[in-house]
N, C-alpha and C positions, 0 to 999 in steps of 0.2 A: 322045571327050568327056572332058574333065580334072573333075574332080570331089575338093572340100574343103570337109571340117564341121568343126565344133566340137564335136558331139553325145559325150557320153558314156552310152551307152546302160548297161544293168547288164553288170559285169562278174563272166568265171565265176570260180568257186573256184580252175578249174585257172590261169585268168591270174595271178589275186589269189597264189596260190602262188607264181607262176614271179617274179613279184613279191619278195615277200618273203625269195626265194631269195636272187635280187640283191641284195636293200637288205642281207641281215647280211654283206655282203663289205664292208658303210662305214658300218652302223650297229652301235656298236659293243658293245650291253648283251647281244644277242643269243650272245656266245660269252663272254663272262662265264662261263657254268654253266662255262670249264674254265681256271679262274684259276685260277694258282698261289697256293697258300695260305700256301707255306713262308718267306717273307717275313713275312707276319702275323703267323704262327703263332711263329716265331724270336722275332719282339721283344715279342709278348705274354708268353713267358717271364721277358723282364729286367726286368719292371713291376713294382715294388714296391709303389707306392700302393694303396690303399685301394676309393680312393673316384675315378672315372671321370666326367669332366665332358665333351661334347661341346657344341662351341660354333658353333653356324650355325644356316642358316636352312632351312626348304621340303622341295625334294629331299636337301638336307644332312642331315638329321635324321628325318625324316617315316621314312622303310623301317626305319630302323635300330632306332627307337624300335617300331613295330609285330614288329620278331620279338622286340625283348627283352621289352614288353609282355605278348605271346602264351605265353612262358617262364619269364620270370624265377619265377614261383610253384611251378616244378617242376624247378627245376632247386638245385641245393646249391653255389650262387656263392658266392663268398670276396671279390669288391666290389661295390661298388654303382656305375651309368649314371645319372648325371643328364644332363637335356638343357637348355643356354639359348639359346632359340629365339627368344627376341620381347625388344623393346626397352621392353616395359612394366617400369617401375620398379620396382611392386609384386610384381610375376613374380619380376623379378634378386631383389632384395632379401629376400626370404620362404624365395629355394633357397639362396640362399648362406649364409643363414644357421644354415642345416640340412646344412652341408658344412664338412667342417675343413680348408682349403684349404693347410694346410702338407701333408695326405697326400694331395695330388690331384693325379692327372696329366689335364693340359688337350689334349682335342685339338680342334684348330681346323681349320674344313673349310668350303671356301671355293673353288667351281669355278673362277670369274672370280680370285678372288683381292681381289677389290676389294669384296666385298656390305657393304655402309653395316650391315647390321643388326651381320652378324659381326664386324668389327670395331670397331664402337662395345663391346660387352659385351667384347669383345678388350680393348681400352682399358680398361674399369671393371677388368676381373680384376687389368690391369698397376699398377693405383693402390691393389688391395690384398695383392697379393704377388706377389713373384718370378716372372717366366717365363722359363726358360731352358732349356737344351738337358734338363736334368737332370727338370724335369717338364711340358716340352710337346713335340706333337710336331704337325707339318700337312701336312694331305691339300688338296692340291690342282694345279692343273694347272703342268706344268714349268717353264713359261716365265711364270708370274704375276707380281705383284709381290709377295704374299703368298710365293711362295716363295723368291723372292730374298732375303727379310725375314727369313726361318727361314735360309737358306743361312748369310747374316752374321751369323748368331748361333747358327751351329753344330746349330738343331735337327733334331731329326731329320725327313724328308718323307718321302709316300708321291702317288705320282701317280696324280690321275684323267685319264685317257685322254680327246682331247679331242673323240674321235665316241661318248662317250656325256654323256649328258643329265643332267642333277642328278637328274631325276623318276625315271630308270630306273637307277641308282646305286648302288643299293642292296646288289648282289650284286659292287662293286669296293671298293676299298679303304675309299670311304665306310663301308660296311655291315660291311666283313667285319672291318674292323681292332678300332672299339671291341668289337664281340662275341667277337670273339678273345679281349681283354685281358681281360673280363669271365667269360671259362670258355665260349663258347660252340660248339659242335661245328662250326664254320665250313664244314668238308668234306660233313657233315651236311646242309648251309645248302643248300651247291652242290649234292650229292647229289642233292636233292628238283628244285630246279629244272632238272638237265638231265634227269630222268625227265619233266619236261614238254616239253624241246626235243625230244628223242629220239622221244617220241609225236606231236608235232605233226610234225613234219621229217621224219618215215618212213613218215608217215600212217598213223599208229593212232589211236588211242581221242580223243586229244588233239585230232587234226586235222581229226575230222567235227564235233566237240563245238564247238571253237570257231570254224569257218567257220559251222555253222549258224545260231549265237548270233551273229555278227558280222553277217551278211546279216540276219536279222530285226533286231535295232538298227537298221543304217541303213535296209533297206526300210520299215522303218515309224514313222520317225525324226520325219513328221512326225506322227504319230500317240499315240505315244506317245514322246515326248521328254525325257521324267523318268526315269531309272536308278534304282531304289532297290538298295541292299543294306542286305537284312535282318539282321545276326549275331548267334547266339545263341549268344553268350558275352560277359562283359566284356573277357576275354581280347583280343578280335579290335575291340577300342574303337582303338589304333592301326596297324589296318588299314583301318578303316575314312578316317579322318584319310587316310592313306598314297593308298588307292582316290582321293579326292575330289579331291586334287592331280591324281594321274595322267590319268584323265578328263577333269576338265575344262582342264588348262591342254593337255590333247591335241589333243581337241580340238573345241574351242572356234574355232575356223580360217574363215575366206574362202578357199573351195573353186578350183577353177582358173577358174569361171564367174563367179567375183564373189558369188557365192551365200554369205550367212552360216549357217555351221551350227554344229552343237553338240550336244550331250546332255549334261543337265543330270545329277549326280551328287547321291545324297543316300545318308548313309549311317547306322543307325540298330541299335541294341541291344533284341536279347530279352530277357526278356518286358518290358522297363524301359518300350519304347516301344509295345509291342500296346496299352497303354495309352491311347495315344495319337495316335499317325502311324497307326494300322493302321485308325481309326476314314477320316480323307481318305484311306489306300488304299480301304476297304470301301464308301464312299458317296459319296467323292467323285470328281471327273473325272476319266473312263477316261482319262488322257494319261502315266502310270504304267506303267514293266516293274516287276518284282520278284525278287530273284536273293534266296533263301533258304539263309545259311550255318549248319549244325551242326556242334557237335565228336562223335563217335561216345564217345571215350573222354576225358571229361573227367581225369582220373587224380586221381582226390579220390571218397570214397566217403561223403562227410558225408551223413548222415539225416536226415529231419524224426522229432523223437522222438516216442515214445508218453506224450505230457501230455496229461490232462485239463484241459480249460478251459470251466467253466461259462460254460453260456450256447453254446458252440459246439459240441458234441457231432457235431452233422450233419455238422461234416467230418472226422469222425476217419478217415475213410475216407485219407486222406493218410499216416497214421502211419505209421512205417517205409519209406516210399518215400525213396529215394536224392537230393538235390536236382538231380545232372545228368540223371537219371531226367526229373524233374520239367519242369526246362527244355527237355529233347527232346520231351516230351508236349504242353508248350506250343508249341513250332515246329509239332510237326505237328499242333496244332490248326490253326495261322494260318494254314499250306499247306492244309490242308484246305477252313478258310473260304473261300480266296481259289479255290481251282478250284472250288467247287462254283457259284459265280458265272457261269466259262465265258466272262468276257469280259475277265480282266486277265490278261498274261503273265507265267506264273511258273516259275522253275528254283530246283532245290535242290542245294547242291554240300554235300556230307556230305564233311569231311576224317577221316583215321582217329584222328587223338589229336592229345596235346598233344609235339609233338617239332618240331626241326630239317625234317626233311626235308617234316612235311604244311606245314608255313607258307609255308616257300620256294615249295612248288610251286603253294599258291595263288597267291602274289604274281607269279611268274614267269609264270603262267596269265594274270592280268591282264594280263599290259606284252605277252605273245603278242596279245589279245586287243585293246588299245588298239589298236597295229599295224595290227591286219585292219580294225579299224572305220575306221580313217583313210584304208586304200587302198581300203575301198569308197564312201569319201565325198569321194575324190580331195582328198586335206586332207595337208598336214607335218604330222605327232604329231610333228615333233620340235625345232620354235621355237615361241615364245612372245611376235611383236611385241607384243601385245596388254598384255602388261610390260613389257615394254621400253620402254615412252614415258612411264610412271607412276615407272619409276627414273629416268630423265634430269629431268623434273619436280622428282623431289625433289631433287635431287641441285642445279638449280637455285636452290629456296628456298631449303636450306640454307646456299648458299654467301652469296643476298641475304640473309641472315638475320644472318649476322656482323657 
């Protein structure tokens, strides 16, 4: 008897592995953790400017902005990263004028080499100063036209590799170049995230942690289909941004059955939002996970002082409490409320402090984590049709538009 189906029945860990094994020999973010950095690291040296302007869009910007975000407040930088990401007027206009653009080096970052956003604000910077080898420099892929562009005009390039994806970027030249320029421990960077590859890929701690959390996603995908991250810190405000991309434009996919699937991403700040979001997790529709992020060691020791304030006496009981004290109290209030419920899913990932190596290896954790959810949802995390028809669209008006 010849016998053929279609069926995709649940697949185990050890496929889903042998799996992933395969894909990092042509998906290429996965060995990122052993970038050479000495490149980077060389030409962040010759930077004289100031002031650090990165010019793109999406995956362009999104990673890079979440580790300097998560840092910059602890760390003893000599310039400042701005990011222009959007073609809103008011946006350009409001940063640039908070920039002194004779001390600023421009670096432009641009996968395709062609993204309408980036080089539209490309354009505006060209109409009010100088761009030349002397202060820009662009990341993007070898053969673009955008690098041809820099070629003839002497700037300096760095290439993005073209088996890795804008979303997962973050730890090649996109990510590591402006952090370099800016003081940042780049090695540091990579450090943290191959302490995640090495634990997942040799099956340690890493590899039970995220096949289990990957298989509860999709097994119960249609159940609960809302991802939140919870972070309690402001710190982790461009990680979150960063999460929201990667998830959803992951995926978001028509599966090999025709089947549409997805998990919706929502990403939300302690104690800003227990305010508020925590009230539709607590009473509203079980269709909600909940991934609860803490920093252990904020590296700041500010107090709430010992003032009296008629009228409030009843909480003096605060006084002298630490405020990262305060915020971790407050997390694990909201972890508390939410298990004692017994019917919303919730994880708490406690990173150790504010440095290089814990950010990285959340971030790294996540794109490990995208990966698994997409080979258990038989889905590519690693196109985007679903954009791709809304740029040719525009791409069309514009040009009727002339």
């Amino acid at each position: 008897m010849n016998y053929e189906h279609n069926f995709n029945p649940t697949i185990s860990d050890h496929d889903i592995f042998r799996e992933m094994l395969e894909e990092k020999k042509y998906i290429g973010y996965y060995n990122l953790v052993n970038n050479d950095t000495s490149s980077y690291i060389e030409y962040a040296k010759t930077v004289k400017q100031t002031n650090i302007v990165v010019i793109g869009i999406g995956g362009s910007t999104l990673g890079t902005y979440a580790i300097y975000k998560f840092l910059k407040h602890s760390k003893n930088l000599d310039k400042q990263l701005f990011f222009l990401e959007t073609t809103d007027p008011i946006d350009i206009k409001s940063k640039i004028e908070n920039i002194d653009l004779e001390d600023t080096l421009f670096i432009v970052i641009s996968k395709s080499g062609t993204t309408i956003e980036t080089v539209s604000i490309f354009k505006y910077i060209n109409s009010l100063v100088t761009c030349n080898k002397n202060n820009t420099v662009v990341i993007t892929e070898h053969d673009s036209k955008l690098s041809t562009y820099a070629k003839t005009n002497e700037m300096k390039t760095f290439e993005i590799p073209k088996n890795v994806g804008g979303r997962f970027s973050v730890f090649s030249a996109v990510g590591l170049l402006p952090l370099a320029v800016v003081g940042i421990d780049i090695d540091e960077l990579l450090g943290g995230a191959r302490d995640i590859y090495d634990s997942f890929f040799n099956n340690k701690e890493a590899y039970h942690r995220l096949m289990k959390k990957a298989r509860f996603f999709t097994e119960y995908k249609n159940s609960f289909n809302i991802n939140v991250i919870f972070s309690y810190s402001s710190r982790l405000e461009g990680f979150n941004k960063w999460y929201i991309q990667l998830w959803g434009e992951s995926l978001g996919k028509v599966d090999i059955n025709s089947t549409r699937q997805g998990l919706t991403p929502i990403g939300i700040i302690g104690p800003i939002d227990q305010h508020s979001f925590l009230q539709l997790i607590v009473e509203g529709k079980r269709d909600k996970t909940v991934t609860v992020i803490k920093v252990e060691d904020f590296d700041n020791d500010l107090k709430i002082p010992s003032i009296k304030l008629d009228g409030l006496e009843e909480l003096d009981y605060i006084d002298g409490i630490e405020f990262s004290s305060l915020i971790n109290k407050q997390a694990d209030a909201t972890i508390e409320s939410i298990n004692n419920l017994n019917d919303i899913p919730c994880d708490v990932m406690t990173i150790d402090g504010v440095s290089e190596r814990s950010i990285a290896g959340l971030m790294y954790e996540y794109e490990i984590l995208t990966s698994l959810c997409a080979k258990f949802m038989y889905i590519n995390a690693y196109d985007q049709p679903g954009v791709e028809s809304g740029k040719i669209i525009l791409k069309d008006k514009l040009k009727k538009s002339k």
